[in-house]
N, CA, C and O of each residue as an XYZ file, in Angstrom:
572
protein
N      11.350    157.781    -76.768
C      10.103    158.112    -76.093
C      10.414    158.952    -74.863
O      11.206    158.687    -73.959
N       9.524    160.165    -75.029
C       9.793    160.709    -73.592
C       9.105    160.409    -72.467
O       7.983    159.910    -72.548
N       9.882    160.762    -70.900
C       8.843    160.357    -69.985
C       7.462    161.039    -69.772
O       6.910    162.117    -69.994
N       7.173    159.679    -69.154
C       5.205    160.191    -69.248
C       5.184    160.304    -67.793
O       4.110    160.058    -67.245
N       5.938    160.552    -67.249
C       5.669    160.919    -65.708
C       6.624    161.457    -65.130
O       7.442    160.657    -64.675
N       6.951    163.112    -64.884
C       7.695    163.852    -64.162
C       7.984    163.899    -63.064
O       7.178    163.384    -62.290
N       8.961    164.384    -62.605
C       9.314    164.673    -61.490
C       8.309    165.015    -60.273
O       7.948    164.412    -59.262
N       8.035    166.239    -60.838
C       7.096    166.532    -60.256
C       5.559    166.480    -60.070
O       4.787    166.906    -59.211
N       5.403    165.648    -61.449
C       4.263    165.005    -61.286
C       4.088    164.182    -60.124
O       3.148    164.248    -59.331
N       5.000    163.454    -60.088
C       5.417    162.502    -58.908
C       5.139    162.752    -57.734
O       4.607    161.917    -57.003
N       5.535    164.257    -57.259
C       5.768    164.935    -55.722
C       4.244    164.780    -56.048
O       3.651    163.891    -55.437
N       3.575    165.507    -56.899
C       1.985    166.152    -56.474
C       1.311    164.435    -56.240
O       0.327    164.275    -55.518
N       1.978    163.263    -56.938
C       0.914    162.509    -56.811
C       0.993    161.864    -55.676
O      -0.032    161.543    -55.075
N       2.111    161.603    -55.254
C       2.761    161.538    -53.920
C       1.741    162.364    -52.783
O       1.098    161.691    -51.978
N       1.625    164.229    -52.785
C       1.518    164.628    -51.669
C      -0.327    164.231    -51.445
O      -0.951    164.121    -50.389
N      -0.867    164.076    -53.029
C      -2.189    164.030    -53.235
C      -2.465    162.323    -52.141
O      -3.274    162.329    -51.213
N      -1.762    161.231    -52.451
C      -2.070    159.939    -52.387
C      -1.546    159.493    -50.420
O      -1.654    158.361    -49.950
N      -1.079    160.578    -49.728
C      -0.610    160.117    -48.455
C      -0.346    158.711    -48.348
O      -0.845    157.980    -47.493
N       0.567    158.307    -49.372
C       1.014    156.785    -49.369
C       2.006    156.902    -47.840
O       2.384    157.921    -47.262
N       2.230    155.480    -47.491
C       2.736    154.917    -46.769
C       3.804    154.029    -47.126
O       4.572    153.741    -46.208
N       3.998    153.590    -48.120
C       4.667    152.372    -48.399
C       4.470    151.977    -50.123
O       3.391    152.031    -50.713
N       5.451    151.679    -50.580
C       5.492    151.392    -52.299
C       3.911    150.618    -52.501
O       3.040    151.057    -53.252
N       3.804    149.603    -51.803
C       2.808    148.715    -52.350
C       1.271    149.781    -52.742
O       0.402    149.611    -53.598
N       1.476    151.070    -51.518
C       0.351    151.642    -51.689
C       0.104    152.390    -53.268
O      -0.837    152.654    -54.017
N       1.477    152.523    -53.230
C       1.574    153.309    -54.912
C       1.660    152.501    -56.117
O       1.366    153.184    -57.099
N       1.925    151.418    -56.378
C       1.678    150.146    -56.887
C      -0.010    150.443    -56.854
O      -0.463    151.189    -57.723
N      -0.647    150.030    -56.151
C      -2.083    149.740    -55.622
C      -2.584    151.510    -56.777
O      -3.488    151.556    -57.611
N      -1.794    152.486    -56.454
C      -2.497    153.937    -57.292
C      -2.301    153.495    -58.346
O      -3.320    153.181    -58.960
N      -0.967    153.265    -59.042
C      -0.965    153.337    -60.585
C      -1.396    152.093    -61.225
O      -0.953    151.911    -62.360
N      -1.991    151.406    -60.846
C      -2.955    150.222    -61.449
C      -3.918    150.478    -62.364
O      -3.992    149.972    -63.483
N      -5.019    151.653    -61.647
C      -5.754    152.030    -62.946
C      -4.885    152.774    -63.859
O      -4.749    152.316    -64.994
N      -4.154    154.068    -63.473
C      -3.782    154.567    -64.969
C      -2.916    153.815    -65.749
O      -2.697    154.194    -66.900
N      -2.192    152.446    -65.161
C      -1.052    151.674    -66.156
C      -2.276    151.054    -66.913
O      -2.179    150.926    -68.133
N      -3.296    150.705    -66.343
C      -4.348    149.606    -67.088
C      -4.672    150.890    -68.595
O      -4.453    150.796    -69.803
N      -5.177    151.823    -67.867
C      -5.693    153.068    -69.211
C      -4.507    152.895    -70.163
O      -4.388    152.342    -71.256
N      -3.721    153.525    -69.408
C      -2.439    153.445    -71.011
C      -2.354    152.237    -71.537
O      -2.169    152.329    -72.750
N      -2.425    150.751    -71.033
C      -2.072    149.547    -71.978
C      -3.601    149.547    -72.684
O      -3.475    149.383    -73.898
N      -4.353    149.621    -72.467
C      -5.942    149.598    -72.825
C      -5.807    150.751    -74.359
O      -6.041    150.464    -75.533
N      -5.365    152.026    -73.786
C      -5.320    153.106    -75.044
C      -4.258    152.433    -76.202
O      -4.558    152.463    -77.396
N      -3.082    151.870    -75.755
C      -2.222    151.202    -76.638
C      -2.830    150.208    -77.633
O      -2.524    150.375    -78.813
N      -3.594    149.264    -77.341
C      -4.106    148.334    -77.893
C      -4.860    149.120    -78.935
O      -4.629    149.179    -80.143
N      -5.583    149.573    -78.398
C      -6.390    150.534    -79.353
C      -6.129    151.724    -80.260
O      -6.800    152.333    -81.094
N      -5.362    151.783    -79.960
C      -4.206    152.587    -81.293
C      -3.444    151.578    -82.120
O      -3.091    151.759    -83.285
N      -3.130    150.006    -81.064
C      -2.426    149.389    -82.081
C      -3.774    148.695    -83.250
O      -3.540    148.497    -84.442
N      -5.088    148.422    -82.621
C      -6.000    148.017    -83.930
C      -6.421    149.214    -85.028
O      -6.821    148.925    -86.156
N      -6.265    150.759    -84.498
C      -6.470    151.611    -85.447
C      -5.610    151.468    -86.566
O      -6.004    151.352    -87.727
N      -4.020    151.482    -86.066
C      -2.917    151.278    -87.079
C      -2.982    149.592    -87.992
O      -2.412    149.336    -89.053
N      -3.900    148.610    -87.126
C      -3.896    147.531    -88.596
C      -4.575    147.895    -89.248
O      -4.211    147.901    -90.424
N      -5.977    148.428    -88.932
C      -7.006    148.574    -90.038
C      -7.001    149.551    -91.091
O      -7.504    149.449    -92.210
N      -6.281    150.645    -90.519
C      -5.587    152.173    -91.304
C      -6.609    153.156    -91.086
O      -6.705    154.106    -91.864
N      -7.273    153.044    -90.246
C      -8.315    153.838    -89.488
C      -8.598    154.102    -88.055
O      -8.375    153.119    -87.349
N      -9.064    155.247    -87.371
C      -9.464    155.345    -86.288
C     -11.210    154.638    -86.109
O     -12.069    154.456    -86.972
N     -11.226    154.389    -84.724
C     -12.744    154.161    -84.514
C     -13.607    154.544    -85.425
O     -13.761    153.834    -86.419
N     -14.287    155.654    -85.279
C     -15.281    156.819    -85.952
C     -15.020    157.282    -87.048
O     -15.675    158.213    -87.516
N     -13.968    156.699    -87.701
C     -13.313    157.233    -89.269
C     -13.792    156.036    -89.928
O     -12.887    155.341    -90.390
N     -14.721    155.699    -90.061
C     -15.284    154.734    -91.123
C     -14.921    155.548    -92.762
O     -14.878    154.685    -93.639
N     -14.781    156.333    -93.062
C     -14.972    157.176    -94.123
C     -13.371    156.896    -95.236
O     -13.219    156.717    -96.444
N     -12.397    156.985    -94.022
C     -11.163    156.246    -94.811
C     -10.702    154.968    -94.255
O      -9.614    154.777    -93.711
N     -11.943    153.834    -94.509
C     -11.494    152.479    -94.440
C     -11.553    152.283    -95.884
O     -12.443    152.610    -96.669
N     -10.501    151.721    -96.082
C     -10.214    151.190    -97.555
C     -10.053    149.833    -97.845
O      -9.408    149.476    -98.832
N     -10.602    149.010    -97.042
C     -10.786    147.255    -96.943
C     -11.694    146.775    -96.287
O     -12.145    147.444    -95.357
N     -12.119    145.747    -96.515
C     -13.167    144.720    -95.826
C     -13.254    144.848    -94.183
O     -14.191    145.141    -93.439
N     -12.075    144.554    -93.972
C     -12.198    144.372    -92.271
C     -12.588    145.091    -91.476
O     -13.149    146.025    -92.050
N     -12.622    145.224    -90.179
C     -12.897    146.007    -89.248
C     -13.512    145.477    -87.637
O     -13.675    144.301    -87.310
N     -13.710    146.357    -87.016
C     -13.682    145.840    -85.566
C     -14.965    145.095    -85.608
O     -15.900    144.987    -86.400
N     -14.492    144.408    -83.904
C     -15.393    143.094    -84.248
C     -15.896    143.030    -82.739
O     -16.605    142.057    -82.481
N     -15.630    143.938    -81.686
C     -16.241    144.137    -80.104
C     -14.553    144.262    -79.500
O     -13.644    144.974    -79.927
N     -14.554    143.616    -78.748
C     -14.039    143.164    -77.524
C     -13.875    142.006    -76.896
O     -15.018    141.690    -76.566
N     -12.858    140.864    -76.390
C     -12.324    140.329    -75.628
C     -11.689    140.562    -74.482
O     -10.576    141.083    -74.421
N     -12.406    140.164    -73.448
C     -11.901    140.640    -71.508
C     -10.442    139.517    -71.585
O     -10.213    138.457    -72.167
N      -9.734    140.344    -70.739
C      -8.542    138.978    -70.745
C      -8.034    140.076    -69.607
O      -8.052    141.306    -69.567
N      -7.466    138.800    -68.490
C      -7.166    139.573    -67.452
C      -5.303    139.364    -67.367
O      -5.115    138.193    -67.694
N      -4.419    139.796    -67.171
C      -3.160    139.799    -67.229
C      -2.529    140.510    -66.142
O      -2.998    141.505    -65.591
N      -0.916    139.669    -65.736
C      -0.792    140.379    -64.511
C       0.667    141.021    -65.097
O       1.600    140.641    -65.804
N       0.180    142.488    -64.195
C       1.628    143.404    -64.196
C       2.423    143.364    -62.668
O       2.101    142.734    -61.660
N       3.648    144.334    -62.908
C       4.266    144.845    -62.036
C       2.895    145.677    -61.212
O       2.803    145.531    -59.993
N       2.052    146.381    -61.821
C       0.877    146.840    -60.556
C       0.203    145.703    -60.199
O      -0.592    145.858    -59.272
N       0.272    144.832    -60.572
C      -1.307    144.079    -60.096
C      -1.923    143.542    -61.699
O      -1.462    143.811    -62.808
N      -3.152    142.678    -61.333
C      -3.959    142.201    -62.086
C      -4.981    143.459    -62.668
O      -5.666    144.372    -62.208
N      -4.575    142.824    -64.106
C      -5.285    144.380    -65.076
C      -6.705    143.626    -65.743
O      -6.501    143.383    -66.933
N      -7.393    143.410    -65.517
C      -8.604    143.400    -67.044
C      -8.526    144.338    -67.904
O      -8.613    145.502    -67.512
N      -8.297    143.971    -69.609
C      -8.810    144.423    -70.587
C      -9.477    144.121    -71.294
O      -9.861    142.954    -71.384
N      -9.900    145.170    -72.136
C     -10.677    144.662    -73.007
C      -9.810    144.518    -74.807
O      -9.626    145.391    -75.656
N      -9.574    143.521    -74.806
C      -8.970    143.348    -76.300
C      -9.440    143.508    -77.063
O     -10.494    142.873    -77.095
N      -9.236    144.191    -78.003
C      -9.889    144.251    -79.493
C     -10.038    143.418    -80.130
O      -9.459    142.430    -79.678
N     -10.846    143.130    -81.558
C     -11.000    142.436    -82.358
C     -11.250    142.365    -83.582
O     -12.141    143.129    -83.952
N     -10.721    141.629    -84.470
C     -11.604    142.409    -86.059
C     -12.079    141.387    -86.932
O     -11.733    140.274    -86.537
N     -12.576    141.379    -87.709
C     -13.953    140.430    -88.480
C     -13.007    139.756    -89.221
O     -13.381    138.594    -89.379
N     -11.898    139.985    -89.767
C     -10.927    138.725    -89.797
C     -10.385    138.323    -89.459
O      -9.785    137.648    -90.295
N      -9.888    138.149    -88.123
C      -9.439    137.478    -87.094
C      -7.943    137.426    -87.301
O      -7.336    136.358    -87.228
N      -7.259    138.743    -87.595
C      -6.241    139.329    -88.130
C      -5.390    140.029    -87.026
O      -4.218    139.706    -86.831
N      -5.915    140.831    -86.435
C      -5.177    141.114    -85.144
C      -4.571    140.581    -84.537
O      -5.174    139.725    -83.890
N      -2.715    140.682    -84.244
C      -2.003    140.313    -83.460
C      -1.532    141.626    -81.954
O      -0.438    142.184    -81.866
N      -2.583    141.792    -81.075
C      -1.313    142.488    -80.556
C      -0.083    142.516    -80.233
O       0.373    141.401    -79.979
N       0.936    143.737    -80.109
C       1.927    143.849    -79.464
C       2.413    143.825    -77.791
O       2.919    142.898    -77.159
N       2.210    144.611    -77.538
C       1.796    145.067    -76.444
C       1.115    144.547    -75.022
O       1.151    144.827    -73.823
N       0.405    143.512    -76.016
C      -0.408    142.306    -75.024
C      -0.831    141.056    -75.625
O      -2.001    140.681    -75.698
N       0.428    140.283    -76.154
C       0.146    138.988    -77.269
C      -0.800    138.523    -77.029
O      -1.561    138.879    -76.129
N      -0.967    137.542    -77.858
C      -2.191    136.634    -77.468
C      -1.634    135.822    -76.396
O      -0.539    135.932    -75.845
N      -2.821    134.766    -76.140
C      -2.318    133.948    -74.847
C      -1.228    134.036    -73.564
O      -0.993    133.218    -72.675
N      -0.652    135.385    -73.841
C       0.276    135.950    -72.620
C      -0.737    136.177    -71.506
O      -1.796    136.746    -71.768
N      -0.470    135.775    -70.327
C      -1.018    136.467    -69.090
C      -0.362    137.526    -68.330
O      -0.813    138.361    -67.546
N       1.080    137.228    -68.851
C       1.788    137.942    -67.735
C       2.877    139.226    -68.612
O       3.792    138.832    -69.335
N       2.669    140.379    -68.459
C       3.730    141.090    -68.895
C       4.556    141.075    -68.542
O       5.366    141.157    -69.466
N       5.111    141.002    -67.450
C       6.257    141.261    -66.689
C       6.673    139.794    -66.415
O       6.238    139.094    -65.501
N       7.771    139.369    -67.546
C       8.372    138.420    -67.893
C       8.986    137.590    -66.567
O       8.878    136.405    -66.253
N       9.653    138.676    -65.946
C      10.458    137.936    -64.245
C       9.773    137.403    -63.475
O      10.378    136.900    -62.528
N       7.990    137.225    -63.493
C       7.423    136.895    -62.507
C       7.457    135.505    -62.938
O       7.611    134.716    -62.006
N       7.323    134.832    -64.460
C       7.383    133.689    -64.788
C       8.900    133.006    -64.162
O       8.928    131.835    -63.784
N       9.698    133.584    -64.130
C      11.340    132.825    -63.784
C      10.923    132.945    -62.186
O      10.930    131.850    -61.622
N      10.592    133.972    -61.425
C      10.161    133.719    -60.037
C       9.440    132.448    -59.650
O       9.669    131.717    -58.686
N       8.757    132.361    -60.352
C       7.661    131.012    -60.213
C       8.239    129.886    -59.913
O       8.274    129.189    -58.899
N       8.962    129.777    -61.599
C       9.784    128.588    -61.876
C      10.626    127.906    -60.969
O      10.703    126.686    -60.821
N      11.712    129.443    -59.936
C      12.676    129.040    -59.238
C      12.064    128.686    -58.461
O      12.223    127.471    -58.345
N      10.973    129.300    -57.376
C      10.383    128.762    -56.221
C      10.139    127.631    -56.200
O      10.514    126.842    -55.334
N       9.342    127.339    -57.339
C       8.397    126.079    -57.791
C       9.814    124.677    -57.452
O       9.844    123.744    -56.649
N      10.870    125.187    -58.570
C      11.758    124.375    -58.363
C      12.483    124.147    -56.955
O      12.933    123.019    -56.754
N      12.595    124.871    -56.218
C      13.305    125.102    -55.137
C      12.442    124.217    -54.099
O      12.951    123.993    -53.000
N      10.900    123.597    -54.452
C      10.171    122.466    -53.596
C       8.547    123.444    -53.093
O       7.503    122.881    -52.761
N       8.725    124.816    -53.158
C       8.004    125.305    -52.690
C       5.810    125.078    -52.849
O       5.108    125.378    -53.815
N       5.513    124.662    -51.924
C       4.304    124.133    -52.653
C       3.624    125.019    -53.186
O       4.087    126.156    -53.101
N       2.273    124.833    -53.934
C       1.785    125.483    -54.516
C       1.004    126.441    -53.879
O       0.831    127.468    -54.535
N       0.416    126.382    -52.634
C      -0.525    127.257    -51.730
C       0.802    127.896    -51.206
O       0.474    128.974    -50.710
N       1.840    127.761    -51.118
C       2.361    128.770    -50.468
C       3.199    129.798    -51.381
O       3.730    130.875    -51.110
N       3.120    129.118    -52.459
C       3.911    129.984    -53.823
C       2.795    130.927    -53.973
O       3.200    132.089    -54.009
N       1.480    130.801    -54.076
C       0.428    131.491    -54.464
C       0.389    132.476    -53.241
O       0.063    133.610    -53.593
N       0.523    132.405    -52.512
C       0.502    133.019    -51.078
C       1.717    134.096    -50.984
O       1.558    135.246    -50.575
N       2.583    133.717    -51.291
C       4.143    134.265    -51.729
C       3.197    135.461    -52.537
O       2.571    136.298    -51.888
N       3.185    135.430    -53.761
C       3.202    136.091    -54.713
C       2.098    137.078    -54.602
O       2.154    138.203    -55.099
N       0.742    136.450    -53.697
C      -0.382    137.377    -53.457
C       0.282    138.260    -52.688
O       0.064    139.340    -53.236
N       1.142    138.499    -51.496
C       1.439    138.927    -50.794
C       2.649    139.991    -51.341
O       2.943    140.992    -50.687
N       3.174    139.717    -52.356
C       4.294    140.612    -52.846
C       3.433    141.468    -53.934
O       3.063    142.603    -53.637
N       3.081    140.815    -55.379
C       2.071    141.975    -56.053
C       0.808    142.011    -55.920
O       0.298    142.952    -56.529
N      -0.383    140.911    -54.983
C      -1.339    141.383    -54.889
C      -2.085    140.789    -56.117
O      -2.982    141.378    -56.720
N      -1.553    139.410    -56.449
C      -2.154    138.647    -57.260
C      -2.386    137.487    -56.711
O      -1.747    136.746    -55.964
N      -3.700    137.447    -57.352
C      -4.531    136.238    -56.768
C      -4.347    134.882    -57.895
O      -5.234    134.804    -58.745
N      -3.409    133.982    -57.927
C      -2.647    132.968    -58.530
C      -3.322    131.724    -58.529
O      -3.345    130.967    -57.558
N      -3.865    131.515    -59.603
C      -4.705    130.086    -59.499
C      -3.614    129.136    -60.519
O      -2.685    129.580    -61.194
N      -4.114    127.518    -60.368
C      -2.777    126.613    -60.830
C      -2.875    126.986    -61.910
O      -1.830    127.441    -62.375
N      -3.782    126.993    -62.587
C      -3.857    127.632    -64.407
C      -2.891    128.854    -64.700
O      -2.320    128.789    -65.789
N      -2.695    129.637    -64.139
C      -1.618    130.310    -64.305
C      -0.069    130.139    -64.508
O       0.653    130.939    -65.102
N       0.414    128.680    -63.774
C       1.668    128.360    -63.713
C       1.579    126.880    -64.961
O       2.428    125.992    -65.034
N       0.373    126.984    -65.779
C       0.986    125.726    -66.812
C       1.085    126.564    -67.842
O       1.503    126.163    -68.927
């Protein structure tokens, strides 16, 4: 795969965004990381069904989309809402964004764990973590 973000894409988004500090650029690429995992999903339900959206014409089976599921998940940017796909047989596995995963970015779960283990309470682990990516950490998240 090649990169999806140049060099110099970089400088312009850089000189465009008068960041200050990583977190601010974190804070920019939130929406477009959300678009690309959002477009992914949705290329990955085109490829189960063997059709695009609006190509009803070469569906060659029963199934097909079924709306949308909101599910909110946290990245290296921040907390993303998507909207998950769905299909009338309840066939869809994504890749990209399993089921019941909240968290893509696997290290934030071992972060947890160690703190957690290390005695750290829970308002201040949540506090920790709001303060580093800017996620808002409720206990449901850490069972």
């Amino acid at each position: 795969m090649g990169k999806l973000f140049t060099k110099e894409q970089a400088k312009e988004f850089v000189k465009e965004g008068n960041f200050k500090d990583a977190d601010q650029l974190w804070d920019a690429l939130t929406e477009p990381f959300k678009e690309i995992l959002q477009a992914t999903l949705e290329a990955e339900m085109d490829t189960k069904l063997g059709y695009s959206k609006y190509d009803w014409r070469n569906k060659e089976h029963e199934n097909s989309r079924n709306g949308h599921t909101k599910k909110t998940v946290i990245t290296k940017a921040g907390e993303v809402t998507l909207d998950i796909p769905r299909d009338t047989n309840q066939e869809f596995e994504p890749i990209i964004v399993k089921k019941h995963e909240r968290r893509i970015n696997p290290s934030i779960d071992d972060m947890i764990l160690s703190m957690y283990a290390k005695g750290m309470s829970d308002r201040d682990l949540a506090t920790h973590m709001y303060n580093i990516y800017k996620v808002d950490l409720s206990r449901s998240h850490w069972s």
